[in-house]
mmCIF file of the N, C-alpha and C atoms, coordinates in Angstrom:
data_MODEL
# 
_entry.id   MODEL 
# 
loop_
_atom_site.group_PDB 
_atom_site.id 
_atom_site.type_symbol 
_atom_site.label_atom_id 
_atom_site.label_alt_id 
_atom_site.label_comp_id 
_atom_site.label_asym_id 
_atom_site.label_entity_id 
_atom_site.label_seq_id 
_atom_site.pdbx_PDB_ins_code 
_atom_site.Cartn_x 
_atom_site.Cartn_y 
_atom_site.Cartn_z 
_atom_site.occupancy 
_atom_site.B_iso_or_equiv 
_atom_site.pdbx_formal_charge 
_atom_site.auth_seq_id 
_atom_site.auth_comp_id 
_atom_site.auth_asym_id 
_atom_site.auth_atom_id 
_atom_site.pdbx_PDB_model_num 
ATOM 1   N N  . UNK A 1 1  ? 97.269  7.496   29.205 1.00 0.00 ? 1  UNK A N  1 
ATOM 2   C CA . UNK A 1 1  ? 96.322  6.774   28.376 1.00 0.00 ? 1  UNK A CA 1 
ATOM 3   C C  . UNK A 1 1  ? 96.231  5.323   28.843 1.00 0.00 ? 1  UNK A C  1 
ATOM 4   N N  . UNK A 1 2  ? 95.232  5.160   29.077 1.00 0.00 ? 2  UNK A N  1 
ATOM 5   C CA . UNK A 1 2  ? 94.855  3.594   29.634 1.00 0.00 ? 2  UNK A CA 1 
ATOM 6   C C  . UNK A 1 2  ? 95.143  2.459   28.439 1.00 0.00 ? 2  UNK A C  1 
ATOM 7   N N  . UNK A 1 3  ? 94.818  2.502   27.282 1.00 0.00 ? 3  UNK A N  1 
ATOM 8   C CA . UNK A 1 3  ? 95.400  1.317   26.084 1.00 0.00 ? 3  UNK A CA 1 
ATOM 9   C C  . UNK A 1 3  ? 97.058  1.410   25.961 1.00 0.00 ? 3  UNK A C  1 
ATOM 10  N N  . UNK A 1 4  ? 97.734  2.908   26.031 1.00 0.00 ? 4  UNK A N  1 
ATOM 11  C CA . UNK A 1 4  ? 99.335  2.562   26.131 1.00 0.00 ? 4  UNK A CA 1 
ATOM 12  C C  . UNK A 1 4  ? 99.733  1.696   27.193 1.00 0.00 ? 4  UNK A C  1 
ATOM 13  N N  . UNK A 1 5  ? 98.974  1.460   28.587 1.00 0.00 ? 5  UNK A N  1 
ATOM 14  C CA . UNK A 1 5  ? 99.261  0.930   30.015 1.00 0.00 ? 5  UNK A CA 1 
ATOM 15  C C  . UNK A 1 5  ? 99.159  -0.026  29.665 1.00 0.00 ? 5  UNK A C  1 
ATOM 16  N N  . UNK A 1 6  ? 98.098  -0.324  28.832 1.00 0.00 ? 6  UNK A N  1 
ATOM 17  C CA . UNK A 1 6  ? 97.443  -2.392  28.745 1.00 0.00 ? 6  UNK A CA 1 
ATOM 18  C C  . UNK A 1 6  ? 98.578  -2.595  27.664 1.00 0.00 ? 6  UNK A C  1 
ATOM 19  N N  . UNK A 1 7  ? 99.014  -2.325  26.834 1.00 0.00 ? 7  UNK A N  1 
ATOM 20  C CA . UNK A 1 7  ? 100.130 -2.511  25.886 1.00 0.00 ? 7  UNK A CA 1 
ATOM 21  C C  . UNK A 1 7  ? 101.550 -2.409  27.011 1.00 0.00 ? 7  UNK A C  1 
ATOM 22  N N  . UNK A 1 8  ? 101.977 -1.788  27.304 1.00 0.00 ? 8  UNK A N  1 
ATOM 23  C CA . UNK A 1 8  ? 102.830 -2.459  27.843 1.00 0.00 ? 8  UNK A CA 1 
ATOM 24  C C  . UNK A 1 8  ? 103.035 -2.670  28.680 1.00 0.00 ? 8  UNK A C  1 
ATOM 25  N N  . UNK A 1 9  ? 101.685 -3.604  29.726 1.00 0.00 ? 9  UNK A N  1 
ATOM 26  C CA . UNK A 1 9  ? 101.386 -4.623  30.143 1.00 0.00 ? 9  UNK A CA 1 
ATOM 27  C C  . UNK A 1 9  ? 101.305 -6.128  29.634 1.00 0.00 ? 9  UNK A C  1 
ATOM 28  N N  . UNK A 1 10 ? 100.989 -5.838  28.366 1.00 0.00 ? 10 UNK A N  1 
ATOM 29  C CA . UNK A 1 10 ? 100.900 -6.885  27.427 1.00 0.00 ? 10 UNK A CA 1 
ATOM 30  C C  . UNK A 1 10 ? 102.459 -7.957  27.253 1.00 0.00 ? 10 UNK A C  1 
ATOM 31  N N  . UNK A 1 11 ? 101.927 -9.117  27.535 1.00 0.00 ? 11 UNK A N  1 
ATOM 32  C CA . UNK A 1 11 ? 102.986 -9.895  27.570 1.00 0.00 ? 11 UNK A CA 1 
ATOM 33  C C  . UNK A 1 11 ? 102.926 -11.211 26.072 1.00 0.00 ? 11 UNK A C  1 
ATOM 34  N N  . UNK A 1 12 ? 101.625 -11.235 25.674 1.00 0.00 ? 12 UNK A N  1 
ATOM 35  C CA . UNK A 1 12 ? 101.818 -11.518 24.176 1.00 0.00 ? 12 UNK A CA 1 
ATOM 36  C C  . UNK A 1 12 ? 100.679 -11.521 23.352 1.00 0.00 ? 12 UNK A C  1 
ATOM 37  N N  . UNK A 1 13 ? 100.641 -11.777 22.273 1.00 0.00 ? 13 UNK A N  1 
ATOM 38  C CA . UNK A 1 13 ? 100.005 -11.595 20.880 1.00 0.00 ? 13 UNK A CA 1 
ATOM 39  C C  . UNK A 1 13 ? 98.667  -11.596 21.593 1.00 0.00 ? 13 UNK A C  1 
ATOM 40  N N  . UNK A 1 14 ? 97.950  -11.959 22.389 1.00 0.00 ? 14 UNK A N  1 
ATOM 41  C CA . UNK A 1 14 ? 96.721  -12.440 22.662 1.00 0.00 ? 14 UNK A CA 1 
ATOM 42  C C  . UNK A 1 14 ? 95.942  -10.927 23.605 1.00 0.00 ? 14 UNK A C  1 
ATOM 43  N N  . UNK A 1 15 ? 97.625  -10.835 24.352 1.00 0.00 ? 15 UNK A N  1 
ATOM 44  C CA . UNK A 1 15 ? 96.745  -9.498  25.402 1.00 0.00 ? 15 UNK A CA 1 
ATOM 45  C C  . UNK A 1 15 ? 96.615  -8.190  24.446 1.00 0.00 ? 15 UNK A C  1 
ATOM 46  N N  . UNK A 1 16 ? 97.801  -8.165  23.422 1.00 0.00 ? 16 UNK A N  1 
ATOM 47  C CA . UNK A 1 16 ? 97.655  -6.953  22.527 1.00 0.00 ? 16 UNK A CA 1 
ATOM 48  C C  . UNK A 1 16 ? 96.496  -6.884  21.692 1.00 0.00 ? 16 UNK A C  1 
ATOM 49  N N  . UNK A 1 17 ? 96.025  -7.840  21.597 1.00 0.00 ? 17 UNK A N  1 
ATOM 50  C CA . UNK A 1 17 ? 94.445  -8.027  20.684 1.00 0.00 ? 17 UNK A CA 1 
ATOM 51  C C  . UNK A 1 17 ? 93.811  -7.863  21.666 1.00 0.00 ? 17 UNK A C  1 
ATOM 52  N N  . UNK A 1 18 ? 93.368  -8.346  22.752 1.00 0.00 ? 18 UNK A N  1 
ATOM 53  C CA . UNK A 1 18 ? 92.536  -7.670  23.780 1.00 0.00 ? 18 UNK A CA 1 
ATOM 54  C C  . UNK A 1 18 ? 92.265  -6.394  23.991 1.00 0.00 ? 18 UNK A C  1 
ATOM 55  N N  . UNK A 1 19 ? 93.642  -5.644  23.947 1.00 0.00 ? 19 UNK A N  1 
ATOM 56  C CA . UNK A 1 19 ? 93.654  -4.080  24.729 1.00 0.00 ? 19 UNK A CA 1 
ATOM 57  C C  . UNK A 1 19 ? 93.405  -3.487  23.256 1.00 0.00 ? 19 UNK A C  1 
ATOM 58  N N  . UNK A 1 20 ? 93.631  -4.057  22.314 1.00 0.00 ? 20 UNK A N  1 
ATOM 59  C CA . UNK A 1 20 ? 92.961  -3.096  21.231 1.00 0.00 ? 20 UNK A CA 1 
ATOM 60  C C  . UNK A 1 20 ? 91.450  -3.200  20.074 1.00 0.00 ? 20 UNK A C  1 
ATOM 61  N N  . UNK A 1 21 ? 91.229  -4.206  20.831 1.00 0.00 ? 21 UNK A N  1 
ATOM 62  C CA . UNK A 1 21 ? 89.588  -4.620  20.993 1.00 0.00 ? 21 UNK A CA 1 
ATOM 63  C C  . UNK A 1 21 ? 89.286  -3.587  21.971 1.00 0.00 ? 21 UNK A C  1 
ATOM 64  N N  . UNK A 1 22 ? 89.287  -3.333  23.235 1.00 0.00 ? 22 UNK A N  1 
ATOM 65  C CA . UNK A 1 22 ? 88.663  -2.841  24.448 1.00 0.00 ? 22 UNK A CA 1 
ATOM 66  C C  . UNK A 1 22 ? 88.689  -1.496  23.843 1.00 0.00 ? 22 UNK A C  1 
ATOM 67  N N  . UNK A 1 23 ? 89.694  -0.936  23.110 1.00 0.00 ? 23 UNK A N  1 
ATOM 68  C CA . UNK A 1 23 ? 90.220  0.334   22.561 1.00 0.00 ? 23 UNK A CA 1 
ATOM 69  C C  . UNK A 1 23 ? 89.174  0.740   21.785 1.00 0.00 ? 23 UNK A C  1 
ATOM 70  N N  . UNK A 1 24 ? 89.230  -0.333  21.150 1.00 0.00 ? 24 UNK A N  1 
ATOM 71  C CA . UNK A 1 24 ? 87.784  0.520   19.417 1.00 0.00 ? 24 UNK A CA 1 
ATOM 72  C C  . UNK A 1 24 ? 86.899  0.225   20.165 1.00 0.00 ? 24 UNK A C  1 
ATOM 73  N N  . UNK A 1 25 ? 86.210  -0.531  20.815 1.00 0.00 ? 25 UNK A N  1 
ATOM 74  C CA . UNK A 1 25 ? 84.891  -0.461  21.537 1.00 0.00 ? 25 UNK A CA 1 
ATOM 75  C C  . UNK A 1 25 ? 84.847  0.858   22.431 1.00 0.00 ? 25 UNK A C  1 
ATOM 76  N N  . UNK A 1 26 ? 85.498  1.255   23.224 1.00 0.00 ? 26 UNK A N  1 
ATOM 77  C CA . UNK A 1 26 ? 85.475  2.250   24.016 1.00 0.00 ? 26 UNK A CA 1 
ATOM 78  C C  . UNK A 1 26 ? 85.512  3.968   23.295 1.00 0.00 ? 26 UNK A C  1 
ATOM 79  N N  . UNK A 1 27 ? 86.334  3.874   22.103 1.00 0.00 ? 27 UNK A N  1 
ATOM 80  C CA . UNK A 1 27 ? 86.488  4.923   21.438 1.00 0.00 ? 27 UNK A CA 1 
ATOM 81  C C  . UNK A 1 27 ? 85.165  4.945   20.473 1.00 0.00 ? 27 UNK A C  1 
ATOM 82  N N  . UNK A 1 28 ? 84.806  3.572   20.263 1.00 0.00 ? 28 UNK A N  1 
ATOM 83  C CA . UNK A 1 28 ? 83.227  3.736   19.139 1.00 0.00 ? 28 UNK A CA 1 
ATOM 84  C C  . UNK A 1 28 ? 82.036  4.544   19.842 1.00 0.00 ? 28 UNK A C  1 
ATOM 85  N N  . UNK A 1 29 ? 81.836  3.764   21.088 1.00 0.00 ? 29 UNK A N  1 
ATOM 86  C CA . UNK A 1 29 ? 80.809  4.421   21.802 1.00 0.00 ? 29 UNK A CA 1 
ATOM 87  C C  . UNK A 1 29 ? 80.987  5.937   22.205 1.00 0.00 ? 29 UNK A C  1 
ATOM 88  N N  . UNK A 1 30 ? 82.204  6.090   22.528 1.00 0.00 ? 30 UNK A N  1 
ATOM 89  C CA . UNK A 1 30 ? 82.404  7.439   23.318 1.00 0.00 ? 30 UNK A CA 1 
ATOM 90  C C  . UNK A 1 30 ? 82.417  8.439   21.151 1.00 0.00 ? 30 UNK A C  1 
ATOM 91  N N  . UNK A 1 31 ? 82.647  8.287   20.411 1.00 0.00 ? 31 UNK A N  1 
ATOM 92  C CA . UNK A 1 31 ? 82.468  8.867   18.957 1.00 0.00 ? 31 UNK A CA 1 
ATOM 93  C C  . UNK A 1 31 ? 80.984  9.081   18.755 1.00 0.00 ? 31 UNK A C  1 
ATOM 94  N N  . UNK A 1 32 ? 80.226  8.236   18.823 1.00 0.00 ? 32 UNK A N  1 
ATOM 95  C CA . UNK A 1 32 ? 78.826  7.381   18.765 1.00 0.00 ? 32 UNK A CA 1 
ATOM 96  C C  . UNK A 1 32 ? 78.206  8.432   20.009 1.00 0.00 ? 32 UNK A C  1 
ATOM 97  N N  . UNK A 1 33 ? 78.489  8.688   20.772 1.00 0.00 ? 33 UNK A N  1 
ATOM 98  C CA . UNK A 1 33 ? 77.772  9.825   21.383 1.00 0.00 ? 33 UNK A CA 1 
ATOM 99  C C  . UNK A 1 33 ? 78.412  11.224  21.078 1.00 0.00 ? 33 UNK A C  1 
ATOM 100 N N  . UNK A 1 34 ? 79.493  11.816  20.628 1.00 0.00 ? 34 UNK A N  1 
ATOM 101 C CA . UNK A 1 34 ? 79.505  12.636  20.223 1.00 0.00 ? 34 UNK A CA 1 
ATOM 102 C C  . UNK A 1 34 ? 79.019  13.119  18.623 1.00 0.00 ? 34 UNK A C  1 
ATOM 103 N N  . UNK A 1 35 ? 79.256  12.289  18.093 1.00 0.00 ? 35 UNK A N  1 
ATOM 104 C CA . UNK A 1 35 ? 78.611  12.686  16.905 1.00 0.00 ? 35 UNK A CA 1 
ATOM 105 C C  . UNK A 1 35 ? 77.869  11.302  16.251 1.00 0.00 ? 35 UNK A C  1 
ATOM 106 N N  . UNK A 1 36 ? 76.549  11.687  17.003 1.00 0.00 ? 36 UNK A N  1 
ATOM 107 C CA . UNK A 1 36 ? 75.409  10.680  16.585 1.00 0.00 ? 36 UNK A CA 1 
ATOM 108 C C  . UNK A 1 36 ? 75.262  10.318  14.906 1.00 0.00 ? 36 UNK A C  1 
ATOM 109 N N  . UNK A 1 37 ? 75.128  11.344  14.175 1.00 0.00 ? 37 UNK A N  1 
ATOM 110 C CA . UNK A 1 37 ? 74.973  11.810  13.072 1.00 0.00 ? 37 UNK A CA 1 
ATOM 111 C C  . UNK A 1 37 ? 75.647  11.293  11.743 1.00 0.00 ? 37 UNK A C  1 
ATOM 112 N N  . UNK A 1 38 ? 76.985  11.200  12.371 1.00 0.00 ? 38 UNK A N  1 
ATOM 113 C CA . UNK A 1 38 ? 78.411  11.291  11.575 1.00 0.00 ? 38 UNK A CA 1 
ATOM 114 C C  . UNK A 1 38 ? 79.328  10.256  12.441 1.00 0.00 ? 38 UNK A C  1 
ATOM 115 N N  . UNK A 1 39 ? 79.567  9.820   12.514 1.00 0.00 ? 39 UNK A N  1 
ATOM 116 C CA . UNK A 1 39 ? 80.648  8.939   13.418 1.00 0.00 ? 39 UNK A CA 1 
ATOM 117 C C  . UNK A 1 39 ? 81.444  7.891   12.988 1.00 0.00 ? 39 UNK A C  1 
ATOM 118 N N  . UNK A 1 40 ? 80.464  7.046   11.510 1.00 0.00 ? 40 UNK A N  1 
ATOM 119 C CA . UNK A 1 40 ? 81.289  6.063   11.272 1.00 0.00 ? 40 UNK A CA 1 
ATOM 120 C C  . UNK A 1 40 ? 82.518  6.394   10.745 1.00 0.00 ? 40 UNK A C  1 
ATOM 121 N N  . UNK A 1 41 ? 82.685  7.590   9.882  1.00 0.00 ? 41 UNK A N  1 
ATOM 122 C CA . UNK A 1 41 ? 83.996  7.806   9.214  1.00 0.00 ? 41 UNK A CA 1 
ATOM 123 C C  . UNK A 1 41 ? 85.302  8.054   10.135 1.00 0.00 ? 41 UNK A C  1 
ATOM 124 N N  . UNK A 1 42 ? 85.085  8.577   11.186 1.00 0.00 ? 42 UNK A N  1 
ATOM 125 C CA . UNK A 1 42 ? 86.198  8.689   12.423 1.00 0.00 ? 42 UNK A CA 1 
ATOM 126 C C  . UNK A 1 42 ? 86.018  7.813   12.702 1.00 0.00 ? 42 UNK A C  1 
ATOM 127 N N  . UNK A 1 43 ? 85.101  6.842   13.143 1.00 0.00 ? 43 UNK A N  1 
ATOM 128 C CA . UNK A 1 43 ? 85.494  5.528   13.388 1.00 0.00 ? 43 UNK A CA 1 
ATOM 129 C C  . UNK A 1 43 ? 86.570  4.653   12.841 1.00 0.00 ? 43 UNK A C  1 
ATOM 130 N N  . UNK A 1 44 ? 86.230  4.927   11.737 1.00 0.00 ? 44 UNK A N  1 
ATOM 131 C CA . UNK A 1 44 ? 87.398  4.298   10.556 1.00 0.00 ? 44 UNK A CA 1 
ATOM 132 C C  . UNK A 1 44 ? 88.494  4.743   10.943 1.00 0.00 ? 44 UNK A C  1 
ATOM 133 N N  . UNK A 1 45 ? 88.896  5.888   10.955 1.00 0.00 ? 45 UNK A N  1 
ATOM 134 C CA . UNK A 1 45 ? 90.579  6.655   10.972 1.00 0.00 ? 45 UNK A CA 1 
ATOM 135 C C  . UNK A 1 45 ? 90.749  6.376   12.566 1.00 0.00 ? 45 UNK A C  1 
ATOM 136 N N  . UNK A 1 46 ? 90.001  6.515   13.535 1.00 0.00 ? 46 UNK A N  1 
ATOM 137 C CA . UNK A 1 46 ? 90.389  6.313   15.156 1.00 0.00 ? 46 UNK A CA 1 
ATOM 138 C C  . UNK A 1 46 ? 91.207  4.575   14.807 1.00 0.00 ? 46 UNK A C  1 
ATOM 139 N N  . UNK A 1 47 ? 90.249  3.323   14.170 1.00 0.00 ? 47 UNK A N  1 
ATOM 140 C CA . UNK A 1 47 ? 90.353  2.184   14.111 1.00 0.00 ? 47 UNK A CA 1 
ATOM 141 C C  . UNK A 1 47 ? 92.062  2.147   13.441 1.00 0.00 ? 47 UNK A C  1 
ATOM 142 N N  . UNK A 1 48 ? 92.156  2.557   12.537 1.00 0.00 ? 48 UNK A N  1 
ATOM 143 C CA . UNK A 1 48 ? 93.333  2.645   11.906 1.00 0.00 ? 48 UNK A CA 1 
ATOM 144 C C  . UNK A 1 48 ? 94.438  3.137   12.802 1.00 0.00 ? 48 UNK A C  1 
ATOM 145 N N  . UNK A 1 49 ? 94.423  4.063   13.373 1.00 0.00 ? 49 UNK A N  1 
ATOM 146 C CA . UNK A 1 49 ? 95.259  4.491   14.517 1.00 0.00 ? 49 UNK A CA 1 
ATOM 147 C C  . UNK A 1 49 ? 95.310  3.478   15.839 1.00 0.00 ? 49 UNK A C  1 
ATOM 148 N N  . UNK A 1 50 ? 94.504  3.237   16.445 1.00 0.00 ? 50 UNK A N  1 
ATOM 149 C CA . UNK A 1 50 ? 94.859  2.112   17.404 1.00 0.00 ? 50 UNK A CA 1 
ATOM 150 C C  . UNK A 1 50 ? 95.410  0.669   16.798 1.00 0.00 ? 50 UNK A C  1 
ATOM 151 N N  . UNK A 1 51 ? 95.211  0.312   15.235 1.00 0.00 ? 51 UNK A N  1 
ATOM 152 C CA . UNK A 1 51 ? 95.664  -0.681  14.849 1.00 0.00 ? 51 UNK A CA 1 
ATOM 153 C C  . UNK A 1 51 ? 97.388  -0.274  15.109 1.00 0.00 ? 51 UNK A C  1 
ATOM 154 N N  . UNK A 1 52 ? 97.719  0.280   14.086 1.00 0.00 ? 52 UNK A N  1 
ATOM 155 C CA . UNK A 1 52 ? 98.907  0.922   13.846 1.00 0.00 ? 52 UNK A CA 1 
ATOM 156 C C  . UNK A 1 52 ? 99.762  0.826   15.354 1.00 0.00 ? 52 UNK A C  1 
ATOM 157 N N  . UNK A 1 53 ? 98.882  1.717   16.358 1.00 0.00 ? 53 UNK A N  1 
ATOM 158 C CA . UNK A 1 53 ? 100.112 1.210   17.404 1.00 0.00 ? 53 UNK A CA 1 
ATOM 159 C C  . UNK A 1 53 ? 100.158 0.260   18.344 1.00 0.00 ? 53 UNK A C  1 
ATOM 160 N N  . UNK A 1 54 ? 99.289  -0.517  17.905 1.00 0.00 ? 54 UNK A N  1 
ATOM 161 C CA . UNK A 1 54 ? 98.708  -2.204  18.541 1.00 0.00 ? 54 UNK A CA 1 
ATOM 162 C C  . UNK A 1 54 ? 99.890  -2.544  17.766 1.00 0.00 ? 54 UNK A C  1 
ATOM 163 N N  . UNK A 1 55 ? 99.992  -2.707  16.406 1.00 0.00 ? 55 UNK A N  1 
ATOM 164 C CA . UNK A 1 55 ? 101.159 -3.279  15.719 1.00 0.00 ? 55 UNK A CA 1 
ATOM 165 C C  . UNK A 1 55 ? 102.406 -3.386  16.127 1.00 0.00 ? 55 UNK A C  1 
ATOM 166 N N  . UNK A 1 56 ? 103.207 -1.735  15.612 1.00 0.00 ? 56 UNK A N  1 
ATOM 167 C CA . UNK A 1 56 ? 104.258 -1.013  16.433 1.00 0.00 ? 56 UNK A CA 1 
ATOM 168 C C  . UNK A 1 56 ? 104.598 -1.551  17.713 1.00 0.00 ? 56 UNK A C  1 
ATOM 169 N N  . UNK A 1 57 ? 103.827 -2.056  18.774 1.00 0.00 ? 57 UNK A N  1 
ATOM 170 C CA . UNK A 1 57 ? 103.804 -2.452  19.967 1.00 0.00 ? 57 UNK A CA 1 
ATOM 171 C C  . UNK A 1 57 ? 104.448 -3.684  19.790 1.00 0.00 ? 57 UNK A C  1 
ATOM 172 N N  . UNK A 1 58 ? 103.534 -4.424  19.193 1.00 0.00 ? 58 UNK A N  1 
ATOM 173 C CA . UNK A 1 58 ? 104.203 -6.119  18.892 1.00 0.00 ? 58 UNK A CA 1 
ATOM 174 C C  . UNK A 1 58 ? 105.134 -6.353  18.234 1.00 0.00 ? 58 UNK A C  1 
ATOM 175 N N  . UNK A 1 59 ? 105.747 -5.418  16.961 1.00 0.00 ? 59 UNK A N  1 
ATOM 176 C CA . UNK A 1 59 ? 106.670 -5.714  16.443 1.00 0.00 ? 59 UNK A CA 1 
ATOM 177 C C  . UNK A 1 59 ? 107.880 -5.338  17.397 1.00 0.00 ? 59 UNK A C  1 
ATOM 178 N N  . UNK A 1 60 ? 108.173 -4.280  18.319 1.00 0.00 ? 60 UNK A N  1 
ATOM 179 C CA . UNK A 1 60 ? 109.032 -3.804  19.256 1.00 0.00 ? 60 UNK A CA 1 
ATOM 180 C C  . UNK A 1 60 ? 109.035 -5.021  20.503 1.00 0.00 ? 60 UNK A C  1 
ATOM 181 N N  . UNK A 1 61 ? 108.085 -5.328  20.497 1.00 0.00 ? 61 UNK A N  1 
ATOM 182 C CA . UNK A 1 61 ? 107.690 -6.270  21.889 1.00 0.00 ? 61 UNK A CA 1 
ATOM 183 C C  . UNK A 1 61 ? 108.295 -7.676  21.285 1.00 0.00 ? 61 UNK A C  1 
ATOM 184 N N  . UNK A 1 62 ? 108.384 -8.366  20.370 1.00 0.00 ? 62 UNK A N  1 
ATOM 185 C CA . UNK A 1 62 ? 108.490 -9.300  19.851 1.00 0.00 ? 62 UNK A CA 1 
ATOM 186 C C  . UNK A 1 62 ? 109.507 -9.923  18.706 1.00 0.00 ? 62 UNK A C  1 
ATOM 187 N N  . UNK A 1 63 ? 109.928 -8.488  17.948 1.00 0.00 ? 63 UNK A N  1 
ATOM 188 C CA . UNK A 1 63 ? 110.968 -8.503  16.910 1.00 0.00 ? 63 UNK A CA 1 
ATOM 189 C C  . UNK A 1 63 ? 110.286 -9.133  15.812 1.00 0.00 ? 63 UNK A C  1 
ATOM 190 N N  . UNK A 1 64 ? 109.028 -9.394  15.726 1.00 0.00 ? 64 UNK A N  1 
ATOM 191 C CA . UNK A 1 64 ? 108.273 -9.648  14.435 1.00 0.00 ? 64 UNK A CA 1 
ATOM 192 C C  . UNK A 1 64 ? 107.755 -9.079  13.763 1.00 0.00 ? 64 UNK A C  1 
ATOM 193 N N  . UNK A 1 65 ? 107.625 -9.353  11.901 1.00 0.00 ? 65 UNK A N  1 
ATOM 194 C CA . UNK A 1 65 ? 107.200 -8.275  11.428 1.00 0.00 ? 65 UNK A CA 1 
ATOM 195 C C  . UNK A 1 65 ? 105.761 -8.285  11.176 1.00 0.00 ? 65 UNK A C  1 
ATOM 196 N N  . UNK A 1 66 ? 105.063 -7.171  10.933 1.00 0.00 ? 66 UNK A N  1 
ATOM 197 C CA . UNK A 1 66 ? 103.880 -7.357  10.643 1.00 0.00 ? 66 UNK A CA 1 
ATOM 198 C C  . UNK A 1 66 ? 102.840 -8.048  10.435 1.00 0.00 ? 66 UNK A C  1 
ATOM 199 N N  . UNK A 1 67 ? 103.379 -9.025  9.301  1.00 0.00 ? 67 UNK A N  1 
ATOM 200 C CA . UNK A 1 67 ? 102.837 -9.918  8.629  1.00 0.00 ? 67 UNK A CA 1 
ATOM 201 C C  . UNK A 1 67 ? 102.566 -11.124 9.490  1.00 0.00 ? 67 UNK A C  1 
ATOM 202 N N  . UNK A 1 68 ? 103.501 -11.511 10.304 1.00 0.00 ? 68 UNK A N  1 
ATOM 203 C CA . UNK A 1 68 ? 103.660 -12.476 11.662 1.00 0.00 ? 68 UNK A CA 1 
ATOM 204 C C  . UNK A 1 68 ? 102.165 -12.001 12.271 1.00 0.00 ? 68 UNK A C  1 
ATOM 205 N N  . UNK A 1 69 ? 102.121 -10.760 13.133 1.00 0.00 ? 69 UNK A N  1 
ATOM 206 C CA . UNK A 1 69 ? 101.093 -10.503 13.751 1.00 0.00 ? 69 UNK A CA 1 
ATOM 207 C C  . UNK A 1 69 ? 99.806  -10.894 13.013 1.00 0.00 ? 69 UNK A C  1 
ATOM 208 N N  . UNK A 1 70 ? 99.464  -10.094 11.985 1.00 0.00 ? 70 UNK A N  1 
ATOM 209 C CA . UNK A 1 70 ? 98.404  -10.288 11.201 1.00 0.00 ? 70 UNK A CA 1 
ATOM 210 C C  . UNK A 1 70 ? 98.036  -11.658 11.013 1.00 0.00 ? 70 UNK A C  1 
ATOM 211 N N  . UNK A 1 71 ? 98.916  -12.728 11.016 1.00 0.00 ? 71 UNK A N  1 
ATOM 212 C CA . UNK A 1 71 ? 98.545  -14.344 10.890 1.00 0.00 ? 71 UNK A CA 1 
ATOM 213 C C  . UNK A 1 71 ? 98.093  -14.780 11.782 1.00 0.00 ? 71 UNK A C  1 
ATOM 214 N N  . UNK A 1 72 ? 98.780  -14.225 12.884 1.00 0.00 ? 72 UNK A N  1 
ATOM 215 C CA . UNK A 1 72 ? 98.489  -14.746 14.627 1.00 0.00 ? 72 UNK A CA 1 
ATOM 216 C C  . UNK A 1 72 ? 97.129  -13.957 14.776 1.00 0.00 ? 72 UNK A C  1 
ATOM 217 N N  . UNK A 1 73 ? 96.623  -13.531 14.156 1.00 0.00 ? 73 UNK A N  1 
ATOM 218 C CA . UNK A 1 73 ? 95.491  -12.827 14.677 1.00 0.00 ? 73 UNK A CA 1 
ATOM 219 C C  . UNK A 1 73 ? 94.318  -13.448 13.655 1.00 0.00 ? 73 UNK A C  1 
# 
């Protein structure tokens, strides 16, 4: 998976927001053509899932908790 590579590539708070920006954009469009129709609601739950291990990432990467990230962002 190419966003696990950019994550831990990621050397701080700034690149992990990058690679999981690039993430929901890439997963919106590629949803957005499969289901023209219907898409925003997987959008939602895909978004939630790349958050989650955008997080996970930084808190392991960094020893900070959550709440840290979420400010820095």
């Amino acid at each position: 998976m190419f966003y696990k590579e950019e994550l831990k590539n990621a050397h701080n708070i700034l690149e992990i927001q990058h690679a999981y920006e690039r993430e929901c954009q890439r997963r919106f469009l590629s949803l957005k053509k499969l289901f023209p129709d219907n898409y925003k609601r997987t959008v939602i739950l895909e978004h939630l899932t790349i958050w989650i291990i955008a997080e996970k990432y930084a808190i392991s990467l960094f020893g900070n908790s959550d709440r840290y990230w979420i400010l820095q962002k």
